[in-house]
Backbone bond lengths (Angstrom), bond angles and torsions (degrees), N, CA, C in turn:
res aa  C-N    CA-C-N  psi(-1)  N-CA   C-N-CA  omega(-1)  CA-C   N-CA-C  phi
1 X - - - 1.456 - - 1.533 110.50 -
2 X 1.459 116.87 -27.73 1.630 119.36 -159.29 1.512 83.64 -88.31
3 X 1.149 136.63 -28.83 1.903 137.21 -170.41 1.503 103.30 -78.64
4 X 1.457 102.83 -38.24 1.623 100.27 -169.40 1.365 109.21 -76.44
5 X 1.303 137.66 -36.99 1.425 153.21 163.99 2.014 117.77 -60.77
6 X 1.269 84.56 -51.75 1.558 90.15 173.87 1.546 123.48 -48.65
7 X 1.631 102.76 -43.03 1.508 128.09 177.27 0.994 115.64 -66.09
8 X 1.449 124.20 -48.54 1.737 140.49 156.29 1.264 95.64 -40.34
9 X 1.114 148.51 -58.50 1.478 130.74 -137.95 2.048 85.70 -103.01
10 X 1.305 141.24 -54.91 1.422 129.48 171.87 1.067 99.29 -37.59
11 X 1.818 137.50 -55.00 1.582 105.65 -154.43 1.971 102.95 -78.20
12 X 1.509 120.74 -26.39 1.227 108.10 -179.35 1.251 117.75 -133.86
13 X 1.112 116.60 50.81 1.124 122.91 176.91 1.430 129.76 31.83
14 X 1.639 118.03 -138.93 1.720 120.63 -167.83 1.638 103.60 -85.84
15 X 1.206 125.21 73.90 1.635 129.07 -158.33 1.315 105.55 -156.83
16 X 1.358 129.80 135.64 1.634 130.09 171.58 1.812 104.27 -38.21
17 X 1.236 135.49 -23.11 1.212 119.34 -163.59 1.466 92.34 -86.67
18 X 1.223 125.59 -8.71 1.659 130.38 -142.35 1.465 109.50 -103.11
19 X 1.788 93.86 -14.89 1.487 98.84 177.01 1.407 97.51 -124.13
20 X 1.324 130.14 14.39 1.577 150.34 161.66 2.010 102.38 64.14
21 X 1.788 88.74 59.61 1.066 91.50 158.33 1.370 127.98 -138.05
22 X 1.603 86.54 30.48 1.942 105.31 155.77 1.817 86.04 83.71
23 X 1.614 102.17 -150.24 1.598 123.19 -146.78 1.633 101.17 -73.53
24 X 1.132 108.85 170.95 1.587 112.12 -176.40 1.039 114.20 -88.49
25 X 1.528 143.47 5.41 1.388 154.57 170.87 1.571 91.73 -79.97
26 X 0.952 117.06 -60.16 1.638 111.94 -167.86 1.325 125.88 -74.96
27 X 1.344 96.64 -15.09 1.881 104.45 167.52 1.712 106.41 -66.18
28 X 1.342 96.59 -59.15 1.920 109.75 167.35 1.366 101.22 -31.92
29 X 1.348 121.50 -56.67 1.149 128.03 -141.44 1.847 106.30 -81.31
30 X 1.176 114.78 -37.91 1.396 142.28 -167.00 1.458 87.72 -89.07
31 X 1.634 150.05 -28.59 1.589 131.17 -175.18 1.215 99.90 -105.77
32 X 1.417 127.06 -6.16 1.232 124.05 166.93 1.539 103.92 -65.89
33 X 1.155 103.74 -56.80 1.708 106.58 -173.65 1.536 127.23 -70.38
34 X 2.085 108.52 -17.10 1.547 99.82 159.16 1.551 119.39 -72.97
35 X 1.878 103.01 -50.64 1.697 98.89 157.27 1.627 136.83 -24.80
36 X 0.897 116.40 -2.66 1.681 120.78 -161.36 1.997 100.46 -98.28
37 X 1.312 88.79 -19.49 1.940 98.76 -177.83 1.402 101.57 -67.18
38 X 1.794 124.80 -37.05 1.108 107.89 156.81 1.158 154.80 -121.67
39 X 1.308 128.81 160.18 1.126 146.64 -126.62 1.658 113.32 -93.48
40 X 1.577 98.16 -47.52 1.701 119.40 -153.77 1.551 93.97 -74.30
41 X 1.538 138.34 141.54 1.216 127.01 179.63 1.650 96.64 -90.39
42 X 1.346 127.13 17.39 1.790 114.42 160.72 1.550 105.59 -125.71
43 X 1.088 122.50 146.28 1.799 127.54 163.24 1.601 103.63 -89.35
44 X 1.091 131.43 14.66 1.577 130.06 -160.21 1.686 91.79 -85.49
45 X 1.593 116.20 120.33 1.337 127.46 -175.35 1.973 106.43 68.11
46 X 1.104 134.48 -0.19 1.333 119.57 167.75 1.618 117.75 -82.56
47 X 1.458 103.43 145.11 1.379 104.94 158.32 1.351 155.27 -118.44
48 X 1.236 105.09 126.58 1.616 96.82 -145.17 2.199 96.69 -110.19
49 X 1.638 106.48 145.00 1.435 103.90 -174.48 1.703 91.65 -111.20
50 X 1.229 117.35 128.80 1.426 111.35 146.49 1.228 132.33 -102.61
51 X 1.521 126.20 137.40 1.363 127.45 -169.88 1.244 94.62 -122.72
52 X 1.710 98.09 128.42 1.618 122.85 168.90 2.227 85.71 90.84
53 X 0.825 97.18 45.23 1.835 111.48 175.35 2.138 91.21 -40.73
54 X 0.976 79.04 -56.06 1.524 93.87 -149.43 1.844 125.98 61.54
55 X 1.517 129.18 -99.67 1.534 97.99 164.60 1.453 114.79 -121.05
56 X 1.394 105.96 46.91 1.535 124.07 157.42 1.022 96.20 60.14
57 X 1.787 117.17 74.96 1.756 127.95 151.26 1.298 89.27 -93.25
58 X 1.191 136.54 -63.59 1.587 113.39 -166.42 1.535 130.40 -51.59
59 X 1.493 119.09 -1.13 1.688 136.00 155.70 1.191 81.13 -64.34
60 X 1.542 130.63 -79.69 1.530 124.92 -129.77 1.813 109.07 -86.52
61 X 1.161 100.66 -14.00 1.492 118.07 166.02 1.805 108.54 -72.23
62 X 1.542 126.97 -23.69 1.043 126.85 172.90 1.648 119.21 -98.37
63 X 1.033 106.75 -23.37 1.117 129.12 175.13 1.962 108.77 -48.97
64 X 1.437 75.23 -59.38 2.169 91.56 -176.92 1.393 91.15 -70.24
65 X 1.387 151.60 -47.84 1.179 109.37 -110.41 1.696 84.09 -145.25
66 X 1.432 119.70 37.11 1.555 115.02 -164.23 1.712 88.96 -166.52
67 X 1.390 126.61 147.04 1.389 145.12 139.65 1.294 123.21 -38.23
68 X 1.186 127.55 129.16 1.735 102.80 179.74 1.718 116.63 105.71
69 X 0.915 99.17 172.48 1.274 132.67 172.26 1.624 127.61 -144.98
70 X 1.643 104.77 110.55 1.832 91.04 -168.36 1.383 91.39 -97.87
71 X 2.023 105.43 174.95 0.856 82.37 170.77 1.710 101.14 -117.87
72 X 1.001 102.25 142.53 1.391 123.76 -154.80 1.579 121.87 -121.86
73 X 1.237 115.78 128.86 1.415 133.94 171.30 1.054 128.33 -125.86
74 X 1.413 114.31 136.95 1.739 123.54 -169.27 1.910 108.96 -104.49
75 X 1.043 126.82 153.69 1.640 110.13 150.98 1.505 98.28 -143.06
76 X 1.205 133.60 179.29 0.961 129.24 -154.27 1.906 101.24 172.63
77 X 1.308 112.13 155.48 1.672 115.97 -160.84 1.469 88.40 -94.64
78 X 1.575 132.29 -32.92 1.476 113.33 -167.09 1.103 106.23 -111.41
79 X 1.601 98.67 134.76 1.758 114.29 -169.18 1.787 103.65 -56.41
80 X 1.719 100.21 -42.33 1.692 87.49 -171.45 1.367 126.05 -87.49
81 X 1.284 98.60 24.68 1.516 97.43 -178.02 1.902 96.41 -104.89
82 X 1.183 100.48 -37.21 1.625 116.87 -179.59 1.559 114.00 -68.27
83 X 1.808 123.07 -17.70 1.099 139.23 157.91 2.021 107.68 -57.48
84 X 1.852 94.82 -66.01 1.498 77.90 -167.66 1.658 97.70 -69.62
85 X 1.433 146.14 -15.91 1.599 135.60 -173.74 1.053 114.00 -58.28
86 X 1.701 116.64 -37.15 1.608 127.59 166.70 1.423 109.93 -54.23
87 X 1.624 111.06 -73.37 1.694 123.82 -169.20 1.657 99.51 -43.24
88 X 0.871 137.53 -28.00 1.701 144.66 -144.07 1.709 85.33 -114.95
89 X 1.305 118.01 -68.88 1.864 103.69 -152.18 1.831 86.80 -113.26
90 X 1.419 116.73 91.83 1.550 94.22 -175.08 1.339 103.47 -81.59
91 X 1.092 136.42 -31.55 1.682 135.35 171.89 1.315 117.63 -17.36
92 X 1.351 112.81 -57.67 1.300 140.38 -127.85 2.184 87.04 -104.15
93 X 1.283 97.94 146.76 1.760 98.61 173.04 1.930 104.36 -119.27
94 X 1.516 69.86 120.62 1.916 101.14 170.04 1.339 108.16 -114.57
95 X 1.452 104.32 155.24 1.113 125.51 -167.05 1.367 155.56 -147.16
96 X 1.674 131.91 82.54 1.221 118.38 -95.15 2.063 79.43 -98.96
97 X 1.368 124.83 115.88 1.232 139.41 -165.47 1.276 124.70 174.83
98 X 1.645 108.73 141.65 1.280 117.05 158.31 1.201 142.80 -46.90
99 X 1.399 134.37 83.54 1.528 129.36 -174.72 1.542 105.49 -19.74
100 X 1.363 120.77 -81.22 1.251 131.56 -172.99 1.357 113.46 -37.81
101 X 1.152 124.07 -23.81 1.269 121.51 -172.69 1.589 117.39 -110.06
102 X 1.270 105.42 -23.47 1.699 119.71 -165.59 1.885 107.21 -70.74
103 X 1.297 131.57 153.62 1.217 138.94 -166.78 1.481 87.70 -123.11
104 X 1.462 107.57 114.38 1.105 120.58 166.32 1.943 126.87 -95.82
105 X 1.122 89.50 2.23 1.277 111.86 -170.47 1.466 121.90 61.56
106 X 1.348 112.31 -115.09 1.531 105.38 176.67 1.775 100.12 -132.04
107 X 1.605 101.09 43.27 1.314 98.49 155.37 1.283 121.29 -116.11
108 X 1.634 101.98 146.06 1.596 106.79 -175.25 1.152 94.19 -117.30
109 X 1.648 115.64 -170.84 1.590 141.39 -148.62 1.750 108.02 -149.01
110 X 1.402 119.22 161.98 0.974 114.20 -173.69 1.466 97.12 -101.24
111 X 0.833 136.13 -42.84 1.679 148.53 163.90 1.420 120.86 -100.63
112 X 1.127 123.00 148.55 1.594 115.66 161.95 1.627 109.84 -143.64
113 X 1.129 115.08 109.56 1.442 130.12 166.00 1.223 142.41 -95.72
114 X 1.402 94.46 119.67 1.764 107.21 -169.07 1.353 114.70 -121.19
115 X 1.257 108.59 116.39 1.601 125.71 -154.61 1.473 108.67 -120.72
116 X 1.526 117.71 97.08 1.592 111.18 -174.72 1.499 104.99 88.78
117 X 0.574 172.62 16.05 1.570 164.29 -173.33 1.329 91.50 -72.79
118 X 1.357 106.80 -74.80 2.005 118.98 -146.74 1.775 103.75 -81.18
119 X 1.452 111.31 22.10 1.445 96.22 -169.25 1.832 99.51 -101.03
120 X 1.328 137.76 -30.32 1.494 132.60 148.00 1.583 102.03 -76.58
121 X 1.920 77.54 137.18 2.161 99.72 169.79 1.234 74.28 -122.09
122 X 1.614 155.66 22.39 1.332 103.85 -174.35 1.113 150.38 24.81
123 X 1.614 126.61 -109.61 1.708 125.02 -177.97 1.739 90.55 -123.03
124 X 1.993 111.74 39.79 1.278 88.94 155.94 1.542 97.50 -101.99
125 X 1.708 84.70 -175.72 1.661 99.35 170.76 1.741 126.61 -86.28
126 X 1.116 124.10 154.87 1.371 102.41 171.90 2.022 135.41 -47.98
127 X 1.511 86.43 -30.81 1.566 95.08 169.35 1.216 127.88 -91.17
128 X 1.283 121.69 18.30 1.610 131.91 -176.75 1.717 85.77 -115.12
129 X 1.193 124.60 -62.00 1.260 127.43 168.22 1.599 133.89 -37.74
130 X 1.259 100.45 -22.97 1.903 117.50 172.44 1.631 93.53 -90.40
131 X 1.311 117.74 -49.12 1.549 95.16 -165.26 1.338 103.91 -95.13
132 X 1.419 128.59 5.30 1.402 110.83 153.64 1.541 123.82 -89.20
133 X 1.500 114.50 0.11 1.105 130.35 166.06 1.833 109.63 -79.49
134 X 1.143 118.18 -48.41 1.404 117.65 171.15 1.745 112.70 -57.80
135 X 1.129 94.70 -35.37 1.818 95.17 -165.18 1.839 91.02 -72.67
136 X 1.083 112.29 -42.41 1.978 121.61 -178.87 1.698 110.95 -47.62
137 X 1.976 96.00 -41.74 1.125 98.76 -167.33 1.814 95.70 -69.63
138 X 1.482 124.00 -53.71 1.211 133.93 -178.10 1.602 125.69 -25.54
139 X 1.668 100.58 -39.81 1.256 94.51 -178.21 1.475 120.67 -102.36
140 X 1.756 120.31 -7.60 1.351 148.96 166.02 1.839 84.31 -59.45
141 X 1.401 93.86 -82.45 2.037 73.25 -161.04 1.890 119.95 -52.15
142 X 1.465 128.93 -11.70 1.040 128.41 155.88 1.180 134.53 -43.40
143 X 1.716 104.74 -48.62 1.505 121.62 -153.64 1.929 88.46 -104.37
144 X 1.407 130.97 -8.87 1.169 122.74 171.23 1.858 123.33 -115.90
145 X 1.376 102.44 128.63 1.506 111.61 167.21 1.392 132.98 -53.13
146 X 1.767 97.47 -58.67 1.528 95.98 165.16 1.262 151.49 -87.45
147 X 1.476 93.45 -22.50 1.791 129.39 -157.84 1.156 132.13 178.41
148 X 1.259 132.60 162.64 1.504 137.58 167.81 1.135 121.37 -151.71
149 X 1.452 124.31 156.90 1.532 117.95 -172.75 1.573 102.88 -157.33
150 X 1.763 113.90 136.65 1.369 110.28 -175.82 1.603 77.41 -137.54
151 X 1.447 103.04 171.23 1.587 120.34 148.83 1.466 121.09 -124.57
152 X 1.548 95.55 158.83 1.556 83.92 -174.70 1.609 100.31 -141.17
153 X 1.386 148.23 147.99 1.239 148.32 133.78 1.646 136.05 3.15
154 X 1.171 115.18 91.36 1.569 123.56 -143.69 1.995 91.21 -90.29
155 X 1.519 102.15 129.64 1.894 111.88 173.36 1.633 95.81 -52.84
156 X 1.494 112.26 -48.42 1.588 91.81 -175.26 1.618 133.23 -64.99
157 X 1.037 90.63 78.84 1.915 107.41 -168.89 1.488 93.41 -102.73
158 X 1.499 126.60 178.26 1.663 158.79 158.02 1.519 94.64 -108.90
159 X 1.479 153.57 18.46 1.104 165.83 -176.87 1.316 152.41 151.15
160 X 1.405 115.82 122.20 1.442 90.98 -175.65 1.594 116.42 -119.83
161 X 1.500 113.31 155.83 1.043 125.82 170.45 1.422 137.51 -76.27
162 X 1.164 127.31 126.59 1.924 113.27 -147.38 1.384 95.85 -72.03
163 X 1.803 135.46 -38.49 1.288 119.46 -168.39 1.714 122.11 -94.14
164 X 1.249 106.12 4.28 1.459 132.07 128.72 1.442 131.57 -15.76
165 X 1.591 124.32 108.39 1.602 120.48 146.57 1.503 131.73 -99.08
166 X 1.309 105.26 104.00 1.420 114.78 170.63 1.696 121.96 -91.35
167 X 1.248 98.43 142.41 1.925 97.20 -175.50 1.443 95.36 -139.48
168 X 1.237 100.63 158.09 1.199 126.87 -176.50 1.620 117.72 -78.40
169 X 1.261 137.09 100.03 1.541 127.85 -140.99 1.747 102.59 -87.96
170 X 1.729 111.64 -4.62 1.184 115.50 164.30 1.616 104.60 -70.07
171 X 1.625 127.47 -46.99 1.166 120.28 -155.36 1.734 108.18 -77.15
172 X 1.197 112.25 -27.68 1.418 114.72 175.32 1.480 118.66 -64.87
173 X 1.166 104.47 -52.37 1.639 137.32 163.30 1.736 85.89 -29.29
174 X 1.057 138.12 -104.54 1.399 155.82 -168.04 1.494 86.52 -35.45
175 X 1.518 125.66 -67.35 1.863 111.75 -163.99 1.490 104.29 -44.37
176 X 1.490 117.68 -71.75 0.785 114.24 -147.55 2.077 106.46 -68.35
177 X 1.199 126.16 -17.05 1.579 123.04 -161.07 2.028 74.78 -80.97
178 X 0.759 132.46 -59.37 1.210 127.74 -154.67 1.455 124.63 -78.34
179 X 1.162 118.92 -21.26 1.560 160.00 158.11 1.779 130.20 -64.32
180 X 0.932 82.26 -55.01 2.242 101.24 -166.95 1.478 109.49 -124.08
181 X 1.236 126.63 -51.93 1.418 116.59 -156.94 1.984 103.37 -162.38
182 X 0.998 112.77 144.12 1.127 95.39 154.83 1.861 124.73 -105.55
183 X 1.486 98.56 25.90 1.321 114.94 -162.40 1.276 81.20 -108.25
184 X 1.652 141.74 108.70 1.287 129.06 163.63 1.954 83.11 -161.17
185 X 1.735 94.19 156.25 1.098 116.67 178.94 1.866 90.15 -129.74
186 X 1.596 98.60 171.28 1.302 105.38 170.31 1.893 114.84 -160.27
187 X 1.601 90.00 124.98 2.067 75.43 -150.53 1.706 84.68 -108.36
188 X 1.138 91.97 135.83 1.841 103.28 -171.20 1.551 101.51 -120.93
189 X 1.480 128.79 -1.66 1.476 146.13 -168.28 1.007 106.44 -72.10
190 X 1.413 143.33 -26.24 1.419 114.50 -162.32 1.423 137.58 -111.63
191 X 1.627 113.83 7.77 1.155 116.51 140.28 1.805 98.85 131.68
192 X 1.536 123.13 -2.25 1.152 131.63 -140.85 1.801 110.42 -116.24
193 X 1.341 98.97 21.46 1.529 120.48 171.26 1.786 91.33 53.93
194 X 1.580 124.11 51.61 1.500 113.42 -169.53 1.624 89.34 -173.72
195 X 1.378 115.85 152.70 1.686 123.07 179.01 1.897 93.80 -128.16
196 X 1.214 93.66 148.43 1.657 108.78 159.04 1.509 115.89 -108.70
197 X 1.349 103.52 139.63 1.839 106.97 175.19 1.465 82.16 -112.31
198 X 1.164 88.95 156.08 1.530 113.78 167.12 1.477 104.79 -143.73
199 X 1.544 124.11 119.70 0.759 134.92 162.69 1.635 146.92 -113.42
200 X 1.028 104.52 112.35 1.855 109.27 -168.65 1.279 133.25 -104.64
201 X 1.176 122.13 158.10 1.839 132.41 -144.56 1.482 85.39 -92.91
């Protein structure tokens, strides 16, 4: 995953294609919809974690479009994307690491946003891909106070792509109400063959 992304970002650099999520309408379109987890109309003293940062548009996407200043941290699997997130937001702490793997100690976050993660399985299977999606979800509701929000690849497609993860937004729907929270929404509206949960404490 860190080769397939890394490569994305050498051939196009600091650009929605760069983190291979196509045209710049849909990058807009996709931080509009992690933004939606919160609530407060200021970020002034909140803290927000992003996972899979890449080179920290969703800082500068909060930056425009929110009150405040959070304080905010990215980490992310490719070193050069976490190079330009530094050069670009130096304030701010990035971090070039595996969520799954990283020791956060016993700090938590007021939000944690995960944007794109679950949309390449590569040469996994669909069921290695659900329970590494559960284990993602596991440590997101740990490491957050208020909320969390990922998206993932919706079965109701006109096609699918073999290196592609698609889920069933009923079956997640059910993990998580029965599992994590019974505070969960799930927005399947916006046109992008993909749903967001948002889930809150």
């Amino acid at each position: 995953m860190k080769g397939h992304y890394s490569k994305k970002f050498e051939q196009y650099g600091a650009s929605p294609e760069g983190v291979d999520w196509g045209k710049k309408h849909r990058e807009v379109e996709l931080m509009l919809k992690m933004s939606g987890i919160i609530l407060e109309p200021s970020l002034e003293g909140m803290s927000i974690l992003d996972v899979g940062c890449g080179y920290g548009a969703f800082y500068g996407y909060l930056k425009k479009h929110f009150k405040g200043v959070p304080r905010y941290t990215g980490i992310d699997l490719c070193d050069n994307m976490v190079r330009e997130a530094k050069a670009e937001h130096r304030k701010n702490n990035f971090i070039a690491g595996d969520f799954m793997a990283y020791d956060f100690g016993k700090k938590k976050f007021d939000y944690v946003i995960c944007n794109g993660i679950f949309t390449q399985k590569l040469t996994a299977n669909n069921s290695e891909m659900f329970e590494y999606l559960k284990s993602f979800i596991k440590k997101m509701d740990k490491l957050s106070k208020k909320g969390f929000v990922f998206n993932v690849m919706s079965t109701h497609v006109n096609f699918k792509v073999r290196n592609l993860y698609y889920l069933d937004p009923a079956k997640i729907l059910s993990y998580l109400l029965s599992n994590v929270s019974k505070n969960v929404k799930l927005d399947h509206s916006y046109g992008f063959y993909e749903y967001t949960c948002y889930v809150r404490k």
